[in-house]
N, C-alpha and C positions, 0 to 999 in steps of 0.2 A: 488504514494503517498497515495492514496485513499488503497488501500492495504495495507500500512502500517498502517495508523492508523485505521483502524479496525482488525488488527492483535493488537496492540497496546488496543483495547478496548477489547478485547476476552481474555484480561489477567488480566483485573482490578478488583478490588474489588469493591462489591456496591458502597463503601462508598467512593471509588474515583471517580463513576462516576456521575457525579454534573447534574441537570437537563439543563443544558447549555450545559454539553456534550455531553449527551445521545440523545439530541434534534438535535444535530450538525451531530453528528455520524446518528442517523436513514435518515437527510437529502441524508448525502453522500449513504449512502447504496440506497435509493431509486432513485437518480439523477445517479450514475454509474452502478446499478445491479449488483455490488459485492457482493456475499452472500459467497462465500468458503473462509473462512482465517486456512482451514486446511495447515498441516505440507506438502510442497512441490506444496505450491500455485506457484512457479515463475516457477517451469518446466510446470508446466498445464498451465498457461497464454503463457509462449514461446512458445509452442508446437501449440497453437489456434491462432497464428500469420501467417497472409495469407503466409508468405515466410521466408526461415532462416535469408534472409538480414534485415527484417524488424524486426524480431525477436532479431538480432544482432543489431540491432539499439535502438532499445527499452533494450535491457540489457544495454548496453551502458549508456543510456538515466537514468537508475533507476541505474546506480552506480556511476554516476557522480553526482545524487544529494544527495545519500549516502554520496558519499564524502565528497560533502561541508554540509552535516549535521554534519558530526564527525567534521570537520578539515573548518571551515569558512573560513578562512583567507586564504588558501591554494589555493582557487580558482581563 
């Protein structure tokens, strides 16, 4: 989640990011040391995952809450 919304801030415009966000956003960047929101961040995070299992778990994990981000009710 922390991945997404700083991929989600690396797209914004000044003027949409509000001193409330940018304050929120520098937290998480500093609390998880996510600094890469480059193009093919989920295979470089999969790949730094001690084992394919935990790696396959953790996809898992960030497409199930994809999901219920699109589709609430679905869950």
């Amino acid at each position: 989640m922390a991945q997404i919304l700083l991929v989600d801030d690396s797209h914004r415009s000044d003027q949409a990011r509000t001193s409330t966000w940018s304050d929120a956003i520098e937290g998480l960047r500093s609390r998880t040391g996510v600094t890469n929101v480059a193009a093919g961040w989920l295979i470089t995070w999969m790949v730094e995952q001690p084992s394919a299992r935990q790696a396959a778990q953790c996809l898992k994990a960030v497409l199930t809450v994809l999901g219920d981000m699109v589709e609430p009710g679905a869950a």
